[in-house]
N, CA, C and O of each residue as an XYZ file, in Angstrom:
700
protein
N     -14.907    -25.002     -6.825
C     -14.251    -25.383     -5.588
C     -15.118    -24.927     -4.427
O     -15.213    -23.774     -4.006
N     -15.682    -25.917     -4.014
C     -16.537    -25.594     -2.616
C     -15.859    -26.002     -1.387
O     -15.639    -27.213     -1.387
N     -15.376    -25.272     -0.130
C     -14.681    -25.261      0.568
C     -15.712    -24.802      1.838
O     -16.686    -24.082      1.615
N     -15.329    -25.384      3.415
C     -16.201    -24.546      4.110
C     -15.513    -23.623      4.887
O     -14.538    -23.455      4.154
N     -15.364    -23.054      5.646
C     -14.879    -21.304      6.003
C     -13.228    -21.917      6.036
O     -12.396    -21.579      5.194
N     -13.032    -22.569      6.810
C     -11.662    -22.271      7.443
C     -10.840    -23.482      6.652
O      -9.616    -23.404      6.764
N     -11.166    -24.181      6.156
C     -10.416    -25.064      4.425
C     -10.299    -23.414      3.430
O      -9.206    -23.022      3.022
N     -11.514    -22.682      3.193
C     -11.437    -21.915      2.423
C     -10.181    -20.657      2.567
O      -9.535    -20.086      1.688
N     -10.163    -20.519      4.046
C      -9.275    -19.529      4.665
C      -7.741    -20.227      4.483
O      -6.863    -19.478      4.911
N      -7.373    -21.172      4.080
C      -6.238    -21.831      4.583
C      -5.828    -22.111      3.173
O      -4.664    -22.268      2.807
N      -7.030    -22.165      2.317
C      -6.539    -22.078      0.753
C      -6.198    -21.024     -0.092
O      -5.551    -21.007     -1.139
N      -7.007    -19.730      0.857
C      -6.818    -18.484      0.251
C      -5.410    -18.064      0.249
O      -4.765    -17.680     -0.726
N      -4.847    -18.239      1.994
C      -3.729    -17.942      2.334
C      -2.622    -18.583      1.137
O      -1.863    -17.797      0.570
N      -2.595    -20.045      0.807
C      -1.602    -20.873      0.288
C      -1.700    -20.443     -1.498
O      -0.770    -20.643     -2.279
N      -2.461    -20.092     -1.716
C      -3.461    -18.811     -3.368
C      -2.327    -17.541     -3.414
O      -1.579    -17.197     -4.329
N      -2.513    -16.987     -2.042
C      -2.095    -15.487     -2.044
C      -0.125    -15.595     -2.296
O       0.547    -14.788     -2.938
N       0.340    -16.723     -1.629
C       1.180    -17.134     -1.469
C       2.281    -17.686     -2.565
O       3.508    -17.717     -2.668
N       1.061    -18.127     -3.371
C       1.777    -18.350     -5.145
C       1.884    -17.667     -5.796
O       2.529    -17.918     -6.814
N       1.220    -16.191     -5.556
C       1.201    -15.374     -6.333
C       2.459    -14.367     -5.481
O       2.788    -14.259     -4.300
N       2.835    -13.859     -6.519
C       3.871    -12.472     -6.429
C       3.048    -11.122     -6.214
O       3.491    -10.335     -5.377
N       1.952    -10.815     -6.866
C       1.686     -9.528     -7.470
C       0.234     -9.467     -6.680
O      -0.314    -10.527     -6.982
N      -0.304     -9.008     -6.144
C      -1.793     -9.027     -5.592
C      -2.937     -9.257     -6.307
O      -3.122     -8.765     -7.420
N      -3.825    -10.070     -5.670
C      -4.796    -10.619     -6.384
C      -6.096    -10.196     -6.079
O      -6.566    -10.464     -4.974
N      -6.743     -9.567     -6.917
C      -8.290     -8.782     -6.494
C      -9.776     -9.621     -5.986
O     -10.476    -10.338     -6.701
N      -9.938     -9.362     -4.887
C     -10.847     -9.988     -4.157
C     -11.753    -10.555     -5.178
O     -12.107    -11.698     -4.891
N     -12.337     -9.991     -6.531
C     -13.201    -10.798     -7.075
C     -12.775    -11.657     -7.899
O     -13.653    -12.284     -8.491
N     -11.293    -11.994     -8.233
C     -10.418    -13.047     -8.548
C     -10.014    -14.110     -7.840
O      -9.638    -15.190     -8.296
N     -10.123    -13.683     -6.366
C     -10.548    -14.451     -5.066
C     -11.557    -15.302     -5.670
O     -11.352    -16.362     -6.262
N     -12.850    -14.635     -5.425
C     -14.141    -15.381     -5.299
C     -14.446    -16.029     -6.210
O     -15.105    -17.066     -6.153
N     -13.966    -15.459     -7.281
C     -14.109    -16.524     -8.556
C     -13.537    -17.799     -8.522
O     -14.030    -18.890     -8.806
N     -12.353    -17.475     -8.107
C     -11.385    -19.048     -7.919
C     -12.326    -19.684     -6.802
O     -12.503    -20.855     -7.139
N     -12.868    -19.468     -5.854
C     -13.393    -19.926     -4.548
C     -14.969    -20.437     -4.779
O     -15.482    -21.330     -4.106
N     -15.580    -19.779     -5.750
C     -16.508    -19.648     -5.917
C     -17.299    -19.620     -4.530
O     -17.712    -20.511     -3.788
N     -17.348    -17.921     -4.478
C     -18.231    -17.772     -3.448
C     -18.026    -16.262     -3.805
O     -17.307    -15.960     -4.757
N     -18.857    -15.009     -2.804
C     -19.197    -13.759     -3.492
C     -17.763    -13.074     -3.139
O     -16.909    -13.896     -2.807
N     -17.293    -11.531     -3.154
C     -16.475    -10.568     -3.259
C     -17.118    -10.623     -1.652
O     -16.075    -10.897     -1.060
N     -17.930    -10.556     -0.821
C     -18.207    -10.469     -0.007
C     -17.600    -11.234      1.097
O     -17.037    -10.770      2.089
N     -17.770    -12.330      0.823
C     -16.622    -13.666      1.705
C     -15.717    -13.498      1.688
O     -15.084    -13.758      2.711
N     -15.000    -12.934      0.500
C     -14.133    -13.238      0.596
C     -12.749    -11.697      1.665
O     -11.643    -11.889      2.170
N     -13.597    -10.381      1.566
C     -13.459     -9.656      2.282
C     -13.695    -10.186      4.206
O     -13.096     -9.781      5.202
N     -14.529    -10.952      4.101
C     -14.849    -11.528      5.404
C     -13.825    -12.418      6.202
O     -13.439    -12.295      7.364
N     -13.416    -13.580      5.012
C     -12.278    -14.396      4.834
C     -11.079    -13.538      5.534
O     -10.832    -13.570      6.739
N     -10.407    -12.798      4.602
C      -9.494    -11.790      5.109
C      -9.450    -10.726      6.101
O      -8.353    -10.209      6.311
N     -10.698    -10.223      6.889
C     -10.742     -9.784      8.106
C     -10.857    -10.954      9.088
O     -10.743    -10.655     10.276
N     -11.112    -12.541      8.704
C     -10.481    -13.389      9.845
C      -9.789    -13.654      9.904
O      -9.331    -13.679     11.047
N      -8.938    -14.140      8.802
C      -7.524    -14.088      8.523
C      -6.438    -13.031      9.344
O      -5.594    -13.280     10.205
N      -6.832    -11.766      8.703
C      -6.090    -10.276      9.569
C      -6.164    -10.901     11.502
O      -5.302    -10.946     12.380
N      -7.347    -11.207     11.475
C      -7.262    -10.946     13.207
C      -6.986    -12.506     13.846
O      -7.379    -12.765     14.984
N      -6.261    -13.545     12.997
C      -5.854    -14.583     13.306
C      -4.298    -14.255     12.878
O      -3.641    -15.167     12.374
N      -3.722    -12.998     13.071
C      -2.496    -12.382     12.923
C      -1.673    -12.614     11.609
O      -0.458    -12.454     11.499
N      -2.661    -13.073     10.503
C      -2.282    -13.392      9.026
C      -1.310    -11.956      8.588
O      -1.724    -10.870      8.992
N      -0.334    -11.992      7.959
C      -0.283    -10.635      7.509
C      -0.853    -10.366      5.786
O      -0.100    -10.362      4.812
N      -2.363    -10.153      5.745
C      -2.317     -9.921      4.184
C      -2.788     -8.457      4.195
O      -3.603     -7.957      4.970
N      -1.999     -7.753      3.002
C      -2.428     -6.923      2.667
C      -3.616     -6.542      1.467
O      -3.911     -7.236      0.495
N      -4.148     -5.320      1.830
C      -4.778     -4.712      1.248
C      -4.400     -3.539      0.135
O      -4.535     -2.336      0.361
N      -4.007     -3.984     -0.849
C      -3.739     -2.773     -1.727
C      -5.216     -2.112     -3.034
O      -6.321     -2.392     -3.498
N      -4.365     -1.338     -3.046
C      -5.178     -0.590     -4.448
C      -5.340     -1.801     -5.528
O      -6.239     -1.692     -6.362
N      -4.652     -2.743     -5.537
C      -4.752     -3.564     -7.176
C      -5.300     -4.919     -6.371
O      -5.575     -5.751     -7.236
N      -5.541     -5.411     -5.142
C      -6.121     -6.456     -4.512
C      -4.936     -6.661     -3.448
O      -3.934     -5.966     -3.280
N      -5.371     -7.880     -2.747
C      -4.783     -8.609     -1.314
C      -3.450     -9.410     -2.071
O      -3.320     -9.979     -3.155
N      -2.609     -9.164     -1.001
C      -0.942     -9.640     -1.297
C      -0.499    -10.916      0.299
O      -1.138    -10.800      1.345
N      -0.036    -11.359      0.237
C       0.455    -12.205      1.595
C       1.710    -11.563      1.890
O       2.768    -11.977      1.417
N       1.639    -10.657      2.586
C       3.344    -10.252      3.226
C       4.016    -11.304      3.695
O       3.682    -11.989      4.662
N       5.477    -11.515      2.654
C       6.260    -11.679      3.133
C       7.921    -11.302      3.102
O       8.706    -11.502      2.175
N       8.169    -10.731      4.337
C       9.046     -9.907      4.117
C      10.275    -10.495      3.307
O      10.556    -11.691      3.398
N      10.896     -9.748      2.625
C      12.124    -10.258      2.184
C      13.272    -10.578      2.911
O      13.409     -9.736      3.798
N      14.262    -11.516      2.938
C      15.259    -11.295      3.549
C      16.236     -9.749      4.048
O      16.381     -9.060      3.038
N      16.668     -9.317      4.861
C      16.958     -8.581      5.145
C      18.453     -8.486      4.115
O      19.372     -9.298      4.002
N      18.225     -7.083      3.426
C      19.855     -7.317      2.482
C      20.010     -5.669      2.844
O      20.004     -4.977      1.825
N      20.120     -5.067      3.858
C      20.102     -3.670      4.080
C      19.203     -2.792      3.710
O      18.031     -3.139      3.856
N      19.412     -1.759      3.275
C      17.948     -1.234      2.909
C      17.809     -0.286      4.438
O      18.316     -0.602      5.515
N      17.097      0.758      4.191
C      16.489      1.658      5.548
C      15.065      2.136      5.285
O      14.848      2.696      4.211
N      13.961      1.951      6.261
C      12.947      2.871      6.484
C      12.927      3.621      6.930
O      13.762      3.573      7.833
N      12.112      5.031      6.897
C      11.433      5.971      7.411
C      10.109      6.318      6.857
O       9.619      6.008      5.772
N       9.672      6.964      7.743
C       8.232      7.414      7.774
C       8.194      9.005      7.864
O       8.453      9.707      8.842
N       7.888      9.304      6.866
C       8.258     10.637      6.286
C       6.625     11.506      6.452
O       5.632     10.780      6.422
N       6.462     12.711      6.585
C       5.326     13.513      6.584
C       5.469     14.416      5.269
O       6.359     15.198      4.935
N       3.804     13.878      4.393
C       4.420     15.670      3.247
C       3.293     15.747      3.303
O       2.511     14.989      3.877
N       2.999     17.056      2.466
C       1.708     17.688      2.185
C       2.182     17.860      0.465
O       3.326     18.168      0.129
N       1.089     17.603     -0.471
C       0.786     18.460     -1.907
C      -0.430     17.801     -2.158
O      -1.037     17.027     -1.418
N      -0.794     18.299     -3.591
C      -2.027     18.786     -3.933
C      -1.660     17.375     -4.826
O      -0.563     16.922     -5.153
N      -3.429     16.734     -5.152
C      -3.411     15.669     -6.516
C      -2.469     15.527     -7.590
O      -1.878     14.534     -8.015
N      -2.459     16.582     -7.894
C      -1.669     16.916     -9.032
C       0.016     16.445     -8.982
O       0.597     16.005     -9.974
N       0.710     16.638     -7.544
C       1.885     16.801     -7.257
C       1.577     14.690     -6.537
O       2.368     14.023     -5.871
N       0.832     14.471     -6.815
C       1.278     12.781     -6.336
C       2.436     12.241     -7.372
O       3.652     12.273     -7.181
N       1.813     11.794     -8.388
C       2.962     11.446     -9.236
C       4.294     11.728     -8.930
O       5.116     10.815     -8.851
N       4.628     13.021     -8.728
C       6.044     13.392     -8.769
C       6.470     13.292     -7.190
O       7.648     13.428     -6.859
N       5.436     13.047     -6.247
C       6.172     12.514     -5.320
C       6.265     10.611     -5.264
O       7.087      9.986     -4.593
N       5.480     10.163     -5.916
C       6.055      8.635     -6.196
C       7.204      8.689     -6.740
O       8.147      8.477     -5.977
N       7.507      8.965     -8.114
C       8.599      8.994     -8.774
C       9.914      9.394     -7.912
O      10.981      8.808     -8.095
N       9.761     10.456     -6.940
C      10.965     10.877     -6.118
C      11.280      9.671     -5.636
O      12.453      9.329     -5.788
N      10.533      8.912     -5.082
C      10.603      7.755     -4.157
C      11.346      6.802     -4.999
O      12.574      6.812     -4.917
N      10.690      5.879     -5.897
C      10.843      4.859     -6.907
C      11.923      5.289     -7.787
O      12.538      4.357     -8.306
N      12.215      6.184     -8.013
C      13.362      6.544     -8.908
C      14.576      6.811     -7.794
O      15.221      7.795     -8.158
N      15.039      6.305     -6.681
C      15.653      6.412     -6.241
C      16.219      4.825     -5.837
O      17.212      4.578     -5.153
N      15.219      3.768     -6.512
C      15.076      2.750     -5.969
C      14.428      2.143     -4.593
O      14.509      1.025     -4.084
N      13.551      3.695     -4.085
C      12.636      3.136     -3.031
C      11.508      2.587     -3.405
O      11.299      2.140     -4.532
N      10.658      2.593     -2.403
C       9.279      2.254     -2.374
C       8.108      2.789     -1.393
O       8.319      2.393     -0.246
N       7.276      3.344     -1.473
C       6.271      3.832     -0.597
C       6.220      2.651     -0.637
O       6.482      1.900     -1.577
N       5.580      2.227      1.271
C       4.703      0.978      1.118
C       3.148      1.431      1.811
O       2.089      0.852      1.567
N       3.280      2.325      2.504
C       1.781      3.032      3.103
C       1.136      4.378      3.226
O       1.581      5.296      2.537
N       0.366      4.536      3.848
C      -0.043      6.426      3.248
C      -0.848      6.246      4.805
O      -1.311      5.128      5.033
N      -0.972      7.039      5.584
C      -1.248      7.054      6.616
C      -1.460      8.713      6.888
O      -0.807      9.597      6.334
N      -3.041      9.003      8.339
C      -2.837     10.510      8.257
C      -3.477     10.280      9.962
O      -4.246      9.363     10.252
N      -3.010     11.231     10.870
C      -3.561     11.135     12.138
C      -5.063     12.460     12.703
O      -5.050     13.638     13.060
N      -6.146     11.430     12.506
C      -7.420     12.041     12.397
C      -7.770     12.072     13.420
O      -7.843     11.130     14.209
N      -8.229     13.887     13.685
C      -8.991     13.844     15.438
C      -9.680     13.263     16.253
O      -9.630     13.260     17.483
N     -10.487     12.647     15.392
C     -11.465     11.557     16.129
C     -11.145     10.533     15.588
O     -11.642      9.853     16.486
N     -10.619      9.541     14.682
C     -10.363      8.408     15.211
C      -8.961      7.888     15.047
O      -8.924      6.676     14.832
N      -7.743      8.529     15.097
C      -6.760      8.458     15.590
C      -5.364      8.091     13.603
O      -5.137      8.537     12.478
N      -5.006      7.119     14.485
C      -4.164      7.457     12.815
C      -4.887      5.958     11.838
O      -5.002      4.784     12.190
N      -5.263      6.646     10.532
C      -5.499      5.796      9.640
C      -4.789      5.155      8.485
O      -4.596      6.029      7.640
N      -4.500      4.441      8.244
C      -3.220      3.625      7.535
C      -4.011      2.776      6.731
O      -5.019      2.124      7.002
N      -3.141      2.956      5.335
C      -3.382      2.208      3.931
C      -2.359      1.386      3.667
O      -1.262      1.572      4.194
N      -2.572      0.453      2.883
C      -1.283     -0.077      2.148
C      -1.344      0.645      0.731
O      -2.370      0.964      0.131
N      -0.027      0.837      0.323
C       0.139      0.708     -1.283
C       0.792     -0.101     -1.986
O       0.337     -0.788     -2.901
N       1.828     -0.069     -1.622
C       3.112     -0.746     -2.292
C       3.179     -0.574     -3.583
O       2.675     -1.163     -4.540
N       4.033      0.524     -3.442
C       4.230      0.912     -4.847
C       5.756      1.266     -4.663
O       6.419      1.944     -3.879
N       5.992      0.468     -5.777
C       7.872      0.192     -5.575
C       8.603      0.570     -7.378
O       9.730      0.187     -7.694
N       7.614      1.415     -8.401
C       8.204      1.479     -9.362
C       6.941      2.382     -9.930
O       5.763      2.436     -9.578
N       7.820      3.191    -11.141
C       7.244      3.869    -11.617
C       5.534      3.427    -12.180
O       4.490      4.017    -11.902
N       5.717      2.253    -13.005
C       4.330      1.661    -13.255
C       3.325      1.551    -12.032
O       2.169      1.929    -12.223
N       3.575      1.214    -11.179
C       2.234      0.983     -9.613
C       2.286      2.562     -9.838
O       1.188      3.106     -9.953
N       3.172      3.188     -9.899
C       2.800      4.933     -9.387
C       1.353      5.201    -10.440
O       0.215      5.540    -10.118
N       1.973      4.876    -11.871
C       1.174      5.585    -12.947
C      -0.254      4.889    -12.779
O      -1.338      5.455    -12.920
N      -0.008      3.341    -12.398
C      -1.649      2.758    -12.331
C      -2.453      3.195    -11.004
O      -3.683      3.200    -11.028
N      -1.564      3.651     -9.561
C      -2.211      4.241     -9.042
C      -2.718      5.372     -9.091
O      -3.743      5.629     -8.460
N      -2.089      6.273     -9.861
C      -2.727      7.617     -9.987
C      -3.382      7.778    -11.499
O      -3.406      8.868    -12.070
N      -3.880      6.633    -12.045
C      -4.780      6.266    -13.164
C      -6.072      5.834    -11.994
O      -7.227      6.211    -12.191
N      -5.864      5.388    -11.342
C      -7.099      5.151    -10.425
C      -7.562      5.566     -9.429
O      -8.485      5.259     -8.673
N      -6.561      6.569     -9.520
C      -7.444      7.601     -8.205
C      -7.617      9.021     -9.224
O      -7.668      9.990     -8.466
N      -7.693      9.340    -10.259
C      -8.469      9.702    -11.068
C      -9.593      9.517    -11.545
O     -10.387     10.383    -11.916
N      -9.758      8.039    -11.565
C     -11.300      7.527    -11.967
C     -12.145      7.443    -10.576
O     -13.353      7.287    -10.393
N     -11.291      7.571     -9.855
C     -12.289      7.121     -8.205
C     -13.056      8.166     -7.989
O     -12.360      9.178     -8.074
N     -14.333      8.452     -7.712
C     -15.111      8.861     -7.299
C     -14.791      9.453     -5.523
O     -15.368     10.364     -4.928
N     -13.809      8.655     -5.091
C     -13.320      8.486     -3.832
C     -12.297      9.396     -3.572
O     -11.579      9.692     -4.528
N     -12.048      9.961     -2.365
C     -10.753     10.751     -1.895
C     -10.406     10.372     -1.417
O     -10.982      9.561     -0.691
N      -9.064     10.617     -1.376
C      -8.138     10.102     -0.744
C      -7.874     10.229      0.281
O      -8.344     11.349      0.480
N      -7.283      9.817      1.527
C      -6.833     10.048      2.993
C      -6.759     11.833      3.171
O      -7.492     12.547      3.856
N      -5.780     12.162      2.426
C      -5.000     13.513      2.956
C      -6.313     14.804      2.626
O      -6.251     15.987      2.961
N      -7.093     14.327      2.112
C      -7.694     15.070      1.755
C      -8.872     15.672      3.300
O      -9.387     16.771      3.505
N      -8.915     14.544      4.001
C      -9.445     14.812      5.505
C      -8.040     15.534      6.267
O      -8.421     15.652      7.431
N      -6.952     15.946      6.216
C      -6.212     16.367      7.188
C      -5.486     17.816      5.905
O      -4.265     17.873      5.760
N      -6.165     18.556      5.334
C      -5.918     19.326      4.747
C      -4.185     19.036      4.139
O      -3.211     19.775      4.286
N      -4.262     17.782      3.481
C      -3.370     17.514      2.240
C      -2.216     17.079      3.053
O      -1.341     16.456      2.451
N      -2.026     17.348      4.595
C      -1.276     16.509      4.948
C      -1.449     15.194      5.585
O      -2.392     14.809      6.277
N      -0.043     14.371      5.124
C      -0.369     13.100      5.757
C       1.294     12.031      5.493
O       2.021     12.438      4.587
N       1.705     10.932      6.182
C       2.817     10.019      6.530
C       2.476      9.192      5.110
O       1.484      8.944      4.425
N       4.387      8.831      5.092
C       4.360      7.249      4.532
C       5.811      6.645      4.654
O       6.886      7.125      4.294
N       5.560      5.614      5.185
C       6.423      4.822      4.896
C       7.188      4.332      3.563
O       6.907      3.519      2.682
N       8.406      5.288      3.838
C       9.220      4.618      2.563
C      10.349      3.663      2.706
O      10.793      3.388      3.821
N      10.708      3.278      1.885
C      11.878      1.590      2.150
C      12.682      2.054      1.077
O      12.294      1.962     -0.087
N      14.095      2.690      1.482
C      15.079      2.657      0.429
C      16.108      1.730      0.743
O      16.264      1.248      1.865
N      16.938      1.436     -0.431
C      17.779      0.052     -0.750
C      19.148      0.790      0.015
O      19.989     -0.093      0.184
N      19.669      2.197      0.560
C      20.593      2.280      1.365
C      20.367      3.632      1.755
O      19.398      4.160      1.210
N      20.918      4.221      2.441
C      20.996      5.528      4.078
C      21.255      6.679      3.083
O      20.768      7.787      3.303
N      22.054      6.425      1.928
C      22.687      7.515      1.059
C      21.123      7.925      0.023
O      20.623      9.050      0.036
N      20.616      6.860     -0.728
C      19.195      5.997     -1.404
C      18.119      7.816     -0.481
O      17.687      8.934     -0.760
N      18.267      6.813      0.655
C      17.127      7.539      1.461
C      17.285      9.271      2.065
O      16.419      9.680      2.838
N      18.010      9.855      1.800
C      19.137     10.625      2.054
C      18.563     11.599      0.529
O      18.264     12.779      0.711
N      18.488     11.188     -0.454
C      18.390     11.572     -1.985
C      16.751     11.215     -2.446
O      16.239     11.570     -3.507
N      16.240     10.610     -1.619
C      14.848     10.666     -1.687
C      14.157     12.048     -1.091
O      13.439     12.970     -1.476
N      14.594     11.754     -0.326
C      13.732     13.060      1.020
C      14.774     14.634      0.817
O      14.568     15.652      1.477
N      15.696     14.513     -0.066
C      16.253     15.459     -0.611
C      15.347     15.903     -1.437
O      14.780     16.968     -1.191
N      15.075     15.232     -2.467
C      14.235     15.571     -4.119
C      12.995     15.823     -3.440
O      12.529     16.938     -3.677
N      12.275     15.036     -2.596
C      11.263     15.427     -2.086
C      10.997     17.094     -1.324
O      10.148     17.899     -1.707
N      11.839     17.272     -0.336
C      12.021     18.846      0.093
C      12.235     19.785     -1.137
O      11.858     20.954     -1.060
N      12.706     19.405     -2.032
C      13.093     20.221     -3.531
C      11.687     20.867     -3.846
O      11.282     22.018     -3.682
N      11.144     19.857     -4.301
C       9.665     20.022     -4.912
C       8.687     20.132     -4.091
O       7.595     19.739     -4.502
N       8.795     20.827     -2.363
C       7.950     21.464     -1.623
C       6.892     20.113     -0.788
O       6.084     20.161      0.140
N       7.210     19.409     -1.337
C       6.519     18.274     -0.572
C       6.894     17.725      1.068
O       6.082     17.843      1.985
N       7.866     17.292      1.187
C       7.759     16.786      2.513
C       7.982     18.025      3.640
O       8.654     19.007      3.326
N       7.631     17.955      4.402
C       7.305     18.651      5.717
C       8.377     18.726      6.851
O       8.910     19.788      7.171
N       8.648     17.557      7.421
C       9.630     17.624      7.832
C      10.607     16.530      7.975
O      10.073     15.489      7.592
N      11.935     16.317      8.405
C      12.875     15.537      8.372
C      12.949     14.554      9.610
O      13.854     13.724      9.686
């Protein structure tokens, strides 16, 4: 499939769109046939033509929000060590939430924000299967282990029993 930039951009979008589950940039390029490179390029024109796609750990997703069926966010602050990630996903996801970002506010260049979306125990275990193999550190690791995330629980009581279990096990910071 040879496409030229903005056919290619308009196919990626309507790609990302069929899919449920995020699709990894070099699954992109393969379908597109063109490099992992474009297709990162693709999606920073996309982003600043007010596209909403995300960037996760497992590839690019097309946000779209769900209907509103209640549910509450907050943006919670914790601090722990590698070791203690897992068991702060699980607090989350076993409550029926979801982290959707990891975010930390850095002196010089202000606050930096990830996506994750991790809404169940499995994204927890494959994310912290891969930030084991990463060579890479993680955000919190520049703001001495602390750092934000946005969590999305399914009700006030939900979210209430998240950030409970979380204060339990020394993790979140404050309320």
């Amino acid at each position: 499939m040879n496409l030229d930039g903005n056919a290619r951009r308009k196919a990626i979008v309507a790609f990302l769109a069929e899919h449920s589950a995020p699709v990894s940039g070099t699954e992109l390029a393969k379908h597109f046939n063109v490099s992992r490179q474009i297709i990162v390029q693709d999606v920073a024109l996309l982003r600043a033509e007010n596209r909403d796609i995300l960037s996760t750990n497992k590839g690019y997703a097309l946000f779209m929000p769900k209907p509103a069926r209640g549910g509450c966010t907050a943006v919670i602050m914790v601090k722990h060590t590698a070791e203690q990630t897992m068991d702060e996903m699980l607090a989350i996801v076993d409550y029926g939430g979801s982290m959707l970002d990891v975010s930390i506010d850095h002196d010089l260049y202000g606050q930096i924000r990830a996506d994750l979306v991790i809404n169940d125990a499995k994204d927890a275990e494959e994310f912290c299967d891969k930030m084991a193999q990463s060579t890479s550190k993680p955000l919190k690791v520049l703001t001495e282990d602390c750092h934000y995330h946005t969590i999305k629980a399914p009700s006030e009581k939900a979210l209430t029993l998240i950030k409970q279990e979380l204060r339990d096990k020394g993790i979140l910071l404050e309320d």
